[in-house]
MIPAMI-837866 format. One line per 4 residues: number of its first residue (from 0); for each residue x, y, z of N, C-alpha, C, CB. Coordinates in pm, 1 decimal. Glycine has a CB too. Example, Ala and Ser with C-alpha at 12.3 -4.5 7.8 and 13.67 -1.06 7.14 Angstrom:
<atoms>
0 = 1319.0,-569.0,780.0,1230.0,-450.0,780.0,1320.0,-330.0,780.0,1130.8,-447.3,904.6; 1285.0,-225.0,708.0,1367.0,-106.0,714.0,1290.0,3.0,787.0,1408.4,-59.8,572.5;
</atoms>
This chain:
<atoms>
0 = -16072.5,-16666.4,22593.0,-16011.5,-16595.9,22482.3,-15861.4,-16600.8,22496.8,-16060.8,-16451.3,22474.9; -15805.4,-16616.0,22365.6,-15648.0,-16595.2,22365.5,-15584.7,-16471.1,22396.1,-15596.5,-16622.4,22242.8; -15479.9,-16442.0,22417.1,-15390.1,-16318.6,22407.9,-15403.4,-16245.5,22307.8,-15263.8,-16341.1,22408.9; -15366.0,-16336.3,22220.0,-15330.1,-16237.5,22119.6,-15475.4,-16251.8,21978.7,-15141.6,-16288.1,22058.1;
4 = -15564.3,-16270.3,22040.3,-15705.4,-16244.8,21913.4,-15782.4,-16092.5,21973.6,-15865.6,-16419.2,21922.6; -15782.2,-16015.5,21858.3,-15853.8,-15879.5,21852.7,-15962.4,-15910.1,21931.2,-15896.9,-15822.1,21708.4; -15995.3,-15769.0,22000.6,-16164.4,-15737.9,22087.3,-16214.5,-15684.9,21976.2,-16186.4,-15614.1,22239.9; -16325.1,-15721.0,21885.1,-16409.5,-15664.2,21803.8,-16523.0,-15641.7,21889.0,-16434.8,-15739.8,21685.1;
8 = -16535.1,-15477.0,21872.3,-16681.0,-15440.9,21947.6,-16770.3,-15478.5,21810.3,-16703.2,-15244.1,22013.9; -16904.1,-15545.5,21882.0,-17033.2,-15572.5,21810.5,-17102.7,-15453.9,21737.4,-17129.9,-15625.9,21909.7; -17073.2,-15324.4,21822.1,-17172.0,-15231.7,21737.8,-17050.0,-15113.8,21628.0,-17292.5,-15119.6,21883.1; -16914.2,-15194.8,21622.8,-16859.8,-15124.5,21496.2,-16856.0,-15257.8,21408.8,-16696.8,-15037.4,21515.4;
12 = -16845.4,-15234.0,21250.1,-16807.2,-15306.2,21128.8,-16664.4,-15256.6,21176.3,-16877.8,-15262.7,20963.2; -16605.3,-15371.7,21101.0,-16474.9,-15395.6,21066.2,-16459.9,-15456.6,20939.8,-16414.2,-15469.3,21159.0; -16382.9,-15336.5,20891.6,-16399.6,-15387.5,20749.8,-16186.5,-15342.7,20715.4,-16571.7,-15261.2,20628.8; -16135.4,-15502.5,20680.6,-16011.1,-15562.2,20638.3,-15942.8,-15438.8,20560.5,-16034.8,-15702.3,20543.1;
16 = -15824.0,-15365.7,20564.1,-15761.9,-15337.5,20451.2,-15775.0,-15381.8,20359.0,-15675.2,-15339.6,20450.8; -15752.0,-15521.4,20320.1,-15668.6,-15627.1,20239.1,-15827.5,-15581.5,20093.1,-15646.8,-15857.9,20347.8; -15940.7,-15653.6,20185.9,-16115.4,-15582.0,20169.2,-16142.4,-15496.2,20069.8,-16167.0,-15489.3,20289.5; -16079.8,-15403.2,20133.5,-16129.1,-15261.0,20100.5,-16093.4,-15234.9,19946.8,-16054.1,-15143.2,20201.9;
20 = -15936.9,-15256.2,19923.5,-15844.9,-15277.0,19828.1,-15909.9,-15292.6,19723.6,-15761.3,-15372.6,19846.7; -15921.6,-15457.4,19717.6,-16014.6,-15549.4,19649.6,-16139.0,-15507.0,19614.1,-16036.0,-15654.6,19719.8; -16190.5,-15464.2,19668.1,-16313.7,-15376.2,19641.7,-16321.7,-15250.8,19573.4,-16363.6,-15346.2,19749.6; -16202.4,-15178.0,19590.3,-16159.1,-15026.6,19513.9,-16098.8,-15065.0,19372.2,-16025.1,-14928.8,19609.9;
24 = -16034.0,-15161.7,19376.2,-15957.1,-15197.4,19223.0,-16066.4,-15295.1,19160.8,-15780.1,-15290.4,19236.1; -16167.7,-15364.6,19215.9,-16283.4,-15476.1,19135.2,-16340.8,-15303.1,19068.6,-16442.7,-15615.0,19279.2; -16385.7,-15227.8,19161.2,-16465.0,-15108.3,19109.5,-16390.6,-14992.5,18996.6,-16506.7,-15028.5,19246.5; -16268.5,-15023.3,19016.0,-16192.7,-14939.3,18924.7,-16202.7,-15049.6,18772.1,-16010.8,-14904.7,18999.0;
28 = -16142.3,-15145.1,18777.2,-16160.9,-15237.5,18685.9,-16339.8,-15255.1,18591.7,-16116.0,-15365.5,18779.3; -16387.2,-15302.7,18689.3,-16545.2,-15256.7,18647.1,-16534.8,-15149.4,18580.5,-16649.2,-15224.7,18760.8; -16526.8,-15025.8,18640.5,-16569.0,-14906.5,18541.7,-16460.5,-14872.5,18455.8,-16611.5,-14773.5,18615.9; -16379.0,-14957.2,18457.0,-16304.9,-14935.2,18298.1,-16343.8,-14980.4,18238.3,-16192.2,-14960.0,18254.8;
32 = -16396.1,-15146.1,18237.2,-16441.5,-15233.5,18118.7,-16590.1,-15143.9,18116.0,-16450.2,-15433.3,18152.2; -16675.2,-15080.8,18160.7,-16826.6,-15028.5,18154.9,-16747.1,-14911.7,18063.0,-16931.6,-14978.2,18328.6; -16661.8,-14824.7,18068.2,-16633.7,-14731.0,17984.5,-16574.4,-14789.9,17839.8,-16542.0,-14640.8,18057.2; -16519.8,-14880.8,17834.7,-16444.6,-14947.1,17695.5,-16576.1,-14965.8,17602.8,-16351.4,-15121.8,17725.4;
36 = -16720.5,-14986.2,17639.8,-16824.0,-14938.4,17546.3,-16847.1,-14820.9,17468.6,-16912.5,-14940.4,17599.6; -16750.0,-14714.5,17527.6,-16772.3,-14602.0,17445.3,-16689.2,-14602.9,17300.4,-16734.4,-14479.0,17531.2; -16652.3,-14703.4,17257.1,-16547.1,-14729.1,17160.6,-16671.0,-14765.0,17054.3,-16416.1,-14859.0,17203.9; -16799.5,-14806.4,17109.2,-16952.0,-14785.4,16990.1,-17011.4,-14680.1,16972.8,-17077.6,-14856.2,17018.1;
40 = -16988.5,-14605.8,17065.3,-17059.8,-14477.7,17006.0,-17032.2,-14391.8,16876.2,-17048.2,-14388.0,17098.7; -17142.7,-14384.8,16806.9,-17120.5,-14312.2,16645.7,-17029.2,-14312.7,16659.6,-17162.7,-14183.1,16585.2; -16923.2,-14207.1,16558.0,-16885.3,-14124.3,16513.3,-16947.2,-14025.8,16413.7,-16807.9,-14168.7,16490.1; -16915.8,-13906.6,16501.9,-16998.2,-13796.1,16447.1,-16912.5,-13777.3,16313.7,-17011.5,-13652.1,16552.4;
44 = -17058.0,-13688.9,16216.5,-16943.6,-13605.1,16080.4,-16811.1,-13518.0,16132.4,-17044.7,-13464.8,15981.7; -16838.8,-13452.0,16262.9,-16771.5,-13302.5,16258.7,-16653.9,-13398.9,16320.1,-16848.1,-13138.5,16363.5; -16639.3,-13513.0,16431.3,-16522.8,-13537.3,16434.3,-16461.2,-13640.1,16372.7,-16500.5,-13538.3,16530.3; -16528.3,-13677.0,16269.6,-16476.4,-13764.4,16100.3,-16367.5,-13669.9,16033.3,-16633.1,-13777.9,15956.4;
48 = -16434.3,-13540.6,15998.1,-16390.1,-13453.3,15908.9,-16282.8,-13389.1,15964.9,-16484.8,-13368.2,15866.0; -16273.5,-13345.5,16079.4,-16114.4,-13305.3,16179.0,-16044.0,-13383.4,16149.9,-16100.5,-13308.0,16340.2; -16062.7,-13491.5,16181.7,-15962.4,-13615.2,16209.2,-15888.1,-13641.5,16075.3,-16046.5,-13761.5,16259.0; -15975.7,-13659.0,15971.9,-15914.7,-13713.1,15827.3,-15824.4,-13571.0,15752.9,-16072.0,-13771.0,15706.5;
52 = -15870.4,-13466.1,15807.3,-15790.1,-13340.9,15744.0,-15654.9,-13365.7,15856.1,-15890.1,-13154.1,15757.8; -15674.0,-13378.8,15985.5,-15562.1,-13379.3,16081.3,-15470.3,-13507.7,15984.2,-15620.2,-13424.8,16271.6; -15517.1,-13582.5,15941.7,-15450.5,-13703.6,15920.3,-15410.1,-13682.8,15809.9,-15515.1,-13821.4,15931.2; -15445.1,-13594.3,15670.8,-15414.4,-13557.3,15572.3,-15295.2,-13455.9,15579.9,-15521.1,-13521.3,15519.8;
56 = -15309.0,-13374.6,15708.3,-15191.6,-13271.9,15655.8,-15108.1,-13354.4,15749.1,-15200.8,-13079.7,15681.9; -15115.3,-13424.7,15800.5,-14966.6,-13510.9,15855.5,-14879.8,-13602.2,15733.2,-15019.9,-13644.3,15988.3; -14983.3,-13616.4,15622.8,-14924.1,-13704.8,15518.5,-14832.3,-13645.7,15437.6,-15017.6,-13759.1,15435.2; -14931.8,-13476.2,15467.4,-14841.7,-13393.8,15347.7,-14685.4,-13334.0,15420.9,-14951.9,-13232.0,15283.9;
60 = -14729.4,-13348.3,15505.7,-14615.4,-13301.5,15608.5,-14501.1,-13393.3,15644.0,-14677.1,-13270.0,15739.8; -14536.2,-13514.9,15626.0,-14448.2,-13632.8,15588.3,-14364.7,-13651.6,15437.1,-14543.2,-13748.8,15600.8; -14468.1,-13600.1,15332.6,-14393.4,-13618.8,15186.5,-14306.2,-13489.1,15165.8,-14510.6,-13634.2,15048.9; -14356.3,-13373.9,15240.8,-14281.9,-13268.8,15213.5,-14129.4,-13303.8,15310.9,-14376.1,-13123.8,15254.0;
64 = -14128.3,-13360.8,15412.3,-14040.4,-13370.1,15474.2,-13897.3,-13524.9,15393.7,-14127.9,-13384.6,15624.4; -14014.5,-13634.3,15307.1,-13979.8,-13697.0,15265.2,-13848.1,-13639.5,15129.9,-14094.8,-13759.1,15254.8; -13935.3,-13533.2,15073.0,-13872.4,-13469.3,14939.2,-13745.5,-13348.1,15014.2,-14027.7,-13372.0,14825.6; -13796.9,-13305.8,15120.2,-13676.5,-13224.8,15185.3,-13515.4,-13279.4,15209.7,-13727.5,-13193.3,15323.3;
68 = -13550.9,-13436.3,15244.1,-13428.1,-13502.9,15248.4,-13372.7,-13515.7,15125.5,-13436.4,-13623.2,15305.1; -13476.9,-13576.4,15028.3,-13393.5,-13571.3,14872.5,-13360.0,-13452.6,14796.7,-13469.8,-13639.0,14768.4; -13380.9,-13336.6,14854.9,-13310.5,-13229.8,14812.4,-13193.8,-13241.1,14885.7,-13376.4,-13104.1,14825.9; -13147.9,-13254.3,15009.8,-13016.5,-13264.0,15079.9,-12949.9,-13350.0,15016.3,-13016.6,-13299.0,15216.3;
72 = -12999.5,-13441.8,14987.3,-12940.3,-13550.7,14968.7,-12844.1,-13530.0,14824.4,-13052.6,-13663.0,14968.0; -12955.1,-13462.5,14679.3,-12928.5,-13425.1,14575.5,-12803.2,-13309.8,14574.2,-13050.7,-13390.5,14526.7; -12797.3,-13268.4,14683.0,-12702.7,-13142.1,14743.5,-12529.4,-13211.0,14717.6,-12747.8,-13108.5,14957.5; -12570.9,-13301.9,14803.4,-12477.1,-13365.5,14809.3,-12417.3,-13452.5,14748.3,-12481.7,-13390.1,14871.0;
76 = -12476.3,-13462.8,14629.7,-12482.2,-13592.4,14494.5,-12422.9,-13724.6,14542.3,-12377.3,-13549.6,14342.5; -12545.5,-13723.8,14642.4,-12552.1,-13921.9,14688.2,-12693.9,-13926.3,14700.9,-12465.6,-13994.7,14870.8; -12771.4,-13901.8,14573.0,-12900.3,-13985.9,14596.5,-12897.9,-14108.6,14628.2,-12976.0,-13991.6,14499.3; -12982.2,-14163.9,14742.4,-13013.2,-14281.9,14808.1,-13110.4,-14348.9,14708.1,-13072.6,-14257.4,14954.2;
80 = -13129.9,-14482.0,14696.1,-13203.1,-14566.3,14621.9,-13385.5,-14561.9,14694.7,-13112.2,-14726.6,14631.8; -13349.7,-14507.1,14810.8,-13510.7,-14516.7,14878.8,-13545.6,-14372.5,14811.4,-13529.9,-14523.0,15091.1; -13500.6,-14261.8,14838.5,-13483.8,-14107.4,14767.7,-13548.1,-14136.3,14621.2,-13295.8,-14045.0,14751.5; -13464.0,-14207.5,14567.2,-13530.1,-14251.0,14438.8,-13651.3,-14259.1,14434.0,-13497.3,-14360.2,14396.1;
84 = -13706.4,-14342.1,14484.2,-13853.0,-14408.8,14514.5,-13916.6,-14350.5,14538.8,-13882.1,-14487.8,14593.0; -13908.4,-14246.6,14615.9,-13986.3,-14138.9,14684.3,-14000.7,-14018.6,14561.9,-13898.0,-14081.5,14834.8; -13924.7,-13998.6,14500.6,-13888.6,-13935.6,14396.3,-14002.6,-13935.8,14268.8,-13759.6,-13995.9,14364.2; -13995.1,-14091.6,14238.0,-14017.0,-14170.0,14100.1,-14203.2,-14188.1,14124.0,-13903.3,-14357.5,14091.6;
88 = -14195.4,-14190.8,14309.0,-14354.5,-14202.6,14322.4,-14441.9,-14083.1,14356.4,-14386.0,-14298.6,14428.5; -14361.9,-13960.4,14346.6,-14406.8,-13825.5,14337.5,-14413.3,-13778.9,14187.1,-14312.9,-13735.1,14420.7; -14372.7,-13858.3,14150.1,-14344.3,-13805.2,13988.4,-14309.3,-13649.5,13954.0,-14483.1,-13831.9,13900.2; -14156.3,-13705.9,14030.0,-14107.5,-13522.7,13995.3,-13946.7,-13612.0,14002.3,-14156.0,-13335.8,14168.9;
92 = -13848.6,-13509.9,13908.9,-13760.1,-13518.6,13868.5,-13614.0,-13515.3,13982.6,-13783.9,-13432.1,13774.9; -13521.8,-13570.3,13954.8,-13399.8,-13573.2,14066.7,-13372.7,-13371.6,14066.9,-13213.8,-13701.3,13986.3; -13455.3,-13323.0,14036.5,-13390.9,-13167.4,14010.6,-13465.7,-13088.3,14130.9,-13434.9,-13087.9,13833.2; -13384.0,-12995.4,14195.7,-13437.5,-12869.8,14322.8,-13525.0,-12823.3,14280.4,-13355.1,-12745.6,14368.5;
96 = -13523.9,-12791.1,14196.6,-13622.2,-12669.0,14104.7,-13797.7,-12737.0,14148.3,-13577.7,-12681.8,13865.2; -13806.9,-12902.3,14062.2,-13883.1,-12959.2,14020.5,-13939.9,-13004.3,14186.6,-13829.6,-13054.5,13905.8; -13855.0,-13042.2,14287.8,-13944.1,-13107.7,14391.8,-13962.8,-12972.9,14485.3,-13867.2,-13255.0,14477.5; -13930.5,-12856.0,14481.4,-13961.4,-12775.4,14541.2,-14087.2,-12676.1,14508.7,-13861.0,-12733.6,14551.6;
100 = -14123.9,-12740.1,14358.5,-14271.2,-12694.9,14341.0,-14335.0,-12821.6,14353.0,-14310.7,-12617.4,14198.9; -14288.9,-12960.9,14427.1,-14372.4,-13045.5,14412.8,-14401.2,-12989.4,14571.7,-14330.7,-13203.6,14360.3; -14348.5,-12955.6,14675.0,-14355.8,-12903.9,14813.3,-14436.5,-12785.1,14796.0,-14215.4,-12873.0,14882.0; -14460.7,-12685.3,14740.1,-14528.0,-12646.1,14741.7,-14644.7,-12633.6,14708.0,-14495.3,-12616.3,14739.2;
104 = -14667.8,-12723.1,14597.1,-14776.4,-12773.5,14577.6,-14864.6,-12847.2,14663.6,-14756.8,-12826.6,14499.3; -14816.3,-12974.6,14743.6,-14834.7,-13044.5,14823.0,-14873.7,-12969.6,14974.0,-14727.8,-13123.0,14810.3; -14802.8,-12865.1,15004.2,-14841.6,-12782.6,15081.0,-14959.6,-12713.4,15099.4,-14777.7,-12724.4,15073.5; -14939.7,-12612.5,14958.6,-15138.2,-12585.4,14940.4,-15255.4,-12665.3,14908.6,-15174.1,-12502.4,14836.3;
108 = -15193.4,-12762.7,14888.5,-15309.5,-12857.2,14937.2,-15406.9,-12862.5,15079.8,-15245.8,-12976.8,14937.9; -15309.1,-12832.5,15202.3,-15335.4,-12850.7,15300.1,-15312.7,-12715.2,15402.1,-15274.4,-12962.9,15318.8; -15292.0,-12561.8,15309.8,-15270.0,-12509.1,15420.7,-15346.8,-12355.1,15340.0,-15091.8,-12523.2,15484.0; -15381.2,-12358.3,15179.9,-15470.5,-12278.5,15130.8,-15614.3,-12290.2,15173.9,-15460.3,-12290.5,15006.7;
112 = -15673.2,-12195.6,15224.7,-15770.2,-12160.9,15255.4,-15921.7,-12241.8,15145.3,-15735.6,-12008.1,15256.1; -15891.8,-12207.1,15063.1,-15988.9,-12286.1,14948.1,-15980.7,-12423.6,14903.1,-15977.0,-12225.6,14825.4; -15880.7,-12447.7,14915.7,-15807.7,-12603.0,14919.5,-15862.8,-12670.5,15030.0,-15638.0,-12606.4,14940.4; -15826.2,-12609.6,15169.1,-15865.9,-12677.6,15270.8,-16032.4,-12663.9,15296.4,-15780.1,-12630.7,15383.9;
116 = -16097.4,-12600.1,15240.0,-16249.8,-12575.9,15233.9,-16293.9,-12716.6,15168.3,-16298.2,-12429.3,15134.8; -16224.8,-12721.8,15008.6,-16255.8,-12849.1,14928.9,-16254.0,-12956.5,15008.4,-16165.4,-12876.9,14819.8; -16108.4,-12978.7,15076.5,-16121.7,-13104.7,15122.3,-16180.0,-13144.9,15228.2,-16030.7,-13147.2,15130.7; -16260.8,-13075.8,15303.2,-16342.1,-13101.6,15426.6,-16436.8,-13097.3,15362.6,-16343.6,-13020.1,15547.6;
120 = -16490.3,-13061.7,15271.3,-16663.9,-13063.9,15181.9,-16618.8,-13217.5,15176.6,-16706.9,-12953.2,14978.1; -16561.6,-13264.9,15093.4,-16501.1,-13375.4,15020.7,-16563.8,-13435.4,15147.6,-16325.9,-13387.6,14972.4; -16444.9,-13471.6,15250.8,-16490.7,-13554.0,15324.6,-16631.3,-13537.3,15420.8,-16387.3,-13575.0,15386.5; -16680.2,-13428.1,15432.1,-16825.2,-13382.2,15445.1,-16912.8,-13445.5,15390.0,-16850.2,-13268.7,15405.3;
124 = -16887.6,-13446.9,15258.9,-17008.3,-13508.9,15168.6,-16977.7,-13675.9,15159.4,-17008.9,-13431.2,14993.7; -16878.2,-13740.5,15211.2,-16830.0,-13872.4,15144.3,-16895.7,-13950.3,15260.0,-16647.7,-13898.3,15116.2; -16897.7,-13842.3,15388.6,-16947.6,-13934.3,15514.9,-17000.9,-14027.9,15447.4,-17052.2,-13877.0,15624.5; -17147.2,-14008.7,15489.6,-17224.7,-14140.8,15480.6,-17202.1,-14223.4,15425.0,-17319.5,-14144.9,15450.9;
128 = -17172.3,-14216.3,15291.9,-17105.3,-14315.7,15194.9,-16943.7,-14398.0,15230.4,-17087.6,-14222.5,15059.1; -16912.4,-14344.1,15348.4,-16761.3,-14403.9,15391.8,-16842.9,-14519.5,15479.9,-16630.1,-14277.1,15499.1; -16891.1,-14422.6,15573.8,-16983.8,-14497.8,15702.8,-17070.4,-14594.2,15653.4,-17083.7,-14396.7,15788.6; -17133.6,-14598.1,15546.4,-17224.0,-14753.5,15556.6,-17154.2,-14810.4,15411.8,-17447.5,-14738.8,15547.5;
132 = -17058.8,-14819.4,15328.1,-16930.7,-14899.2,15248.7,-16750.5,-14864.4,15265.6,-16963.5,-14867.4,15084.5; -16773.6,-14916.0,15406.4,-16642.6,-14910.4,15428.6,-16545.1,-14927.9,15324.0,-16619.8,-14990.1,15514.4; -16581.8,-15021.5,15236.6,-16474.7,-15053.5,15106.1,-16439.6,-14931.1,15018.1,-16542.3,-15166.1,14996.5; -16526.1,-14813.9,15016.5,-16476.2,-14712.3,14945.9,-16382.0,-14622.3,14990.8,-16562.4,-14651.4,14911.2;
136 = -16367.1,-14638.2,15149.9,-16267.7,-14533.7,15222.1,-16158.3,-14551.9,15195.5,-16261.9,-14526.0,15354.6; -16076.8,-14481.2,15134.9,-15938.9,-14465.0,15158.9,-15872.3,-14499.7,15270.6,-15912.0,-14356.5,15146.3; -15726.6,-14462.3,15290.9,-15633.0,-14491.6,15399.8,-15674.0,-14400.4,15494.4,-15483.6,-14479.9,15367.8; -15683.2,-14267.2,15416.9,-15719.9,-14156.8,15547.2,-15834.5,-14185.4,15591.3,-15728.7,-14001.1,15517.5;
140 = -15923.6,-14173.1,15511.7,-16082.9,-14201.3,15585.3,-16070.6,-14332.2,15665.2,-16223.0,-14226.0,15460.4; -16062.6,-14429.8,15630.5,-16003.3,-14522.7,15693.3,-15937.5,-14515.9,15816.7,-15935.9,-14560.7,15624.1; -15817.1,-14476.4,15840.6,-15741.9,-14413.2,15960.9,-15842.7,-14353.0,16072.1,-15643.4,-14290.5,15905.7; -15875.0,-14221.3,15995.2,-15968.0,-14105.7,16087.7,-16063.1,-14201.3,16139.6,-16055.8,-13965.4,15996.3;
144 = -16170.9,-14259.1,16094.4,-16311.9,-14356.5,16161.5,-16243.4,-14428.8,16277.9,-16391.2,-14495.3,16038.4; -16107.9,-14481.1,16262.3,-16029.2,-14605.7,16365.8,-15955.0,-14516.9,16465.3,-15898.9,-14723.7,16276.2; -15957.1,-14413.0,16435.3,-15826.4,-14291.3,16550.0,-15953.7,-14232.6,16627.1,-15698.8,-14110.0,16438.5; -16080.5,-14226.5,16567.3,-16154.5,-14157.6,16611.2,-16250.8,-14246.2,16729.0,-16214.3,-14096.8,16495.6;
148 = -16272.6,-14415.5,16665.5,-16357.5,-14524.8,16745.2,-16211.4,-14522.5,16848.4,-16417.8,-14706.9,16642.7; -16123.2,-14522.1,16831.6,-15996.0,-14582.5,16966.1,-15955.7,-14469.5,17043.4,-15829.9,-14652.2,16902.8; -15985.7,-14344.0,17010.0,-15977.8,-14214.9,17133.1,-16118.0,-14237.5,17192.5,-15958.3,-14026.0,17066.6; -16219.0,-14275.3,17150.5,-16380.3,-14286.0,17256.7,-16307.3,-14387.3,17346.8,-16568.5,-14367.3,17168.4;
152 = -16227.5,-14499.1,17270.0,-16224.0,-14630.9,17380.7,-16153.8,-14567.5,17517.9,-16113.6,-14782.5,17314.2; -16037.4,-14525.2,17475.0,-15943.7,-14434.2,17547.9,-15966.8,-14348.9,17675.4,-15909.4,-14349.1,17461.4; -16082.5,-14253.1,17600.2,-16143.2,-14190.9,17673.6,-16279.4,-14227.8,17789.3,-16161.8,-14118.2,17590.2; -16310.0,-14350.0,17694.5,-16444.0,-14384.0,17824.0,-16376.2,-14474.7,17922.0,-16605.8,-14481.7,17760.4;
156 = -16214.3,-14530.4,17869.7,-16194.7,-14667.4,17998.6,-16132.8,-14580.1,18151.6,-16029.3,-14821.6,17929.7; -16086.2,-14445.4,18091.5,-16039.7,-14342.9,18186.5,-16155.8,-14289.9,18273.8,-15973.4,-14225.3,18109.6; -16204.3,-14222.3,18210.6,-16345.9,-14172.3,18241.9,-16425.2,-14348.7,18328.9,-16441.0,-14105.8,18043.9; -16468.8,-14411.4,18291.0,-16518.8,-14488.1,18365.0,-16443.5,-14602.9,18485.2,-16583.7,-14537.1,18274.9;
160 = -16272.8,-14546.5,18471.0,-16227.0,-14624.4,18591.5,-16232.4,-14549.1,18687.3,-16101.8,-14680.1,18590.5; -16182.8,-14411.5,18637.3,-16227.3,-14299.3,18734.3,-16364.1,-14275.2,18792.2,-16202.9,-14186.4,18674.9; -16429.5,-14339.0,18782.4,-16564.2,-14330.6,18834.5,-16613.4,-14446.9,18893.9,-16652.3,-14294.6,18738.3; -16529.1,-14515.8,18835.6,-16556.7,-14670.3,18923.2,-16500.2,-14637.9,19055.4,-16467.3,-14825.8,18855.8;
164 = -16404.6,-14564.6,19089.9,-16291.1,-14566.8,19181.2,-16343.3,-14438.9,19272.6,-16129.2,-14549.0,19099.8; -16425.5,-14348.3,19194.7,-16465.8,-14250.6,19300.1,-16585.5,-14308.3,19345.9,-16485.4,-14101.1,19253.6; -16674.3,-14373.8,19324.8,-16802.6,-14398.5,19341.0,-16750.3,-14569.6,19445.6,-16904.9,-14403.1,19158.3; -16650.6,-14619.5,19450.9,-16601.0,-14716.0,19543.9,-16518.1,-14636.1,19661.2,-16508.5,-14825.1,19463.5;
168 = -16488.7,-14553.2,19657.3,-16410.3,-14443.1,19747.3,-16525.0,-14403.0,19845.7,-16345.9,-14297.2,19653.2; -16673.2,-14342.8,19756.7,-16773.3,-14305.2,19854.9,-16859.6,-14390.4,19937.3,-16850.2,-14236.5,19797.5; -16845.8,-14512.2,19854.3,-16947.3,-14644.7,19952.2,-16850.9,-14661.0,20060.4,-16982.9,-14830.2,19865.3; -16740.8,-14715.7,20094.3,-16655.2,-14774.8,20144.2,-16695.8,-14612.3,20282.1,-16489.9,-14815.6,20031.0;
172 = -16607.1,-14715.5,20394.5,-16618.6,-14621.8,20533.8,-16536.0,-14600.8,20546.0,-16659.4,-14647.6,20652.7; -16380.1,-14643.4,20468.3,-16264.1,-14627.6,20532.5,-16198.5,-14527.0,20485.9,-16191.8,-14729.0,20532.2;
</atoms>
């Protein structure tokens, strides 16, 4: 025997750093791609109908914020040509008066009690009919089904690397 080659006793394993590694990240990897299947599982009604109201009052919360600028803006008598647009496609007038009942309008849409009842029936009842002719869904419905299939993906590649990685943590001796 040389100097410098290791004494491996026969009745221990020796098992490589380099090994082990390779083996903890193949198993982490594995159970991410085994979790990225959860991106098929249904989608339920109840988290269809969250999602598309979550996604609805962000829209309204966007146009109200959209028309908030063109009131500043009108303040200041330099309507912007995009202001315009935003304006002309709300169909409400360059006047305070007029887009501040378009804001409030737009508001109870999404924050009245009976309003917000309607529009979760709405999308309550549209399920099925979204789910097997996709072509009838809107942007929101649309959105919500794709925010809702890509948080499962999200959630199962976490969930299953983490489990790849604990369940390679417990085989392993080291």
């Amino acid at each position: 025997m040389s100097v410098n080659s290791p004494q491996i006793d026969p009745n221990m394993m020796y098992i490589s750093p380099a090994a082990s590694k390779k083996r903890k990240v193949g198993a982490t990897i594995f159970g991410g791609l085994l979790g990225m299947t959860a991106y098929y599982i249904p989608v339920t009604k109840d988290e269809f109908v969250n999602r598309a109201f979550k996604l609805q009052k962000q829209e309204a919360n966007s146009q109200i914020a959209s028309l908030a600028q063109a009131v500043k803006e009108i303040e200041k008598n330099s309507l912007s040509s995009e202001s315009k647009m935003i304006l002309q496609e709300s169909g409400v007038n360059a006047d305070i008066k007029d887009i501040t009942k378009k804001c409030m309008e737009i508001d109870k849409k999404v924050s009245d009690p009976a309003s917000v009842k309607t529009l979760k029936k709405y999308f309550n009842d549209n399920f099925k009919t979204f789910k097997k002719n996709i072509h009838l869904m809107d942007n929101i419905c649309a959105d919500a089904f794709k925010s809702v299939k890509w948080s499962k993906f999200k959630w199962g590649t976490g969930i299953g690397a983490a489990l790849g990685l604990a369940f390679s943590l417990m085989s392993s001796r080291d």
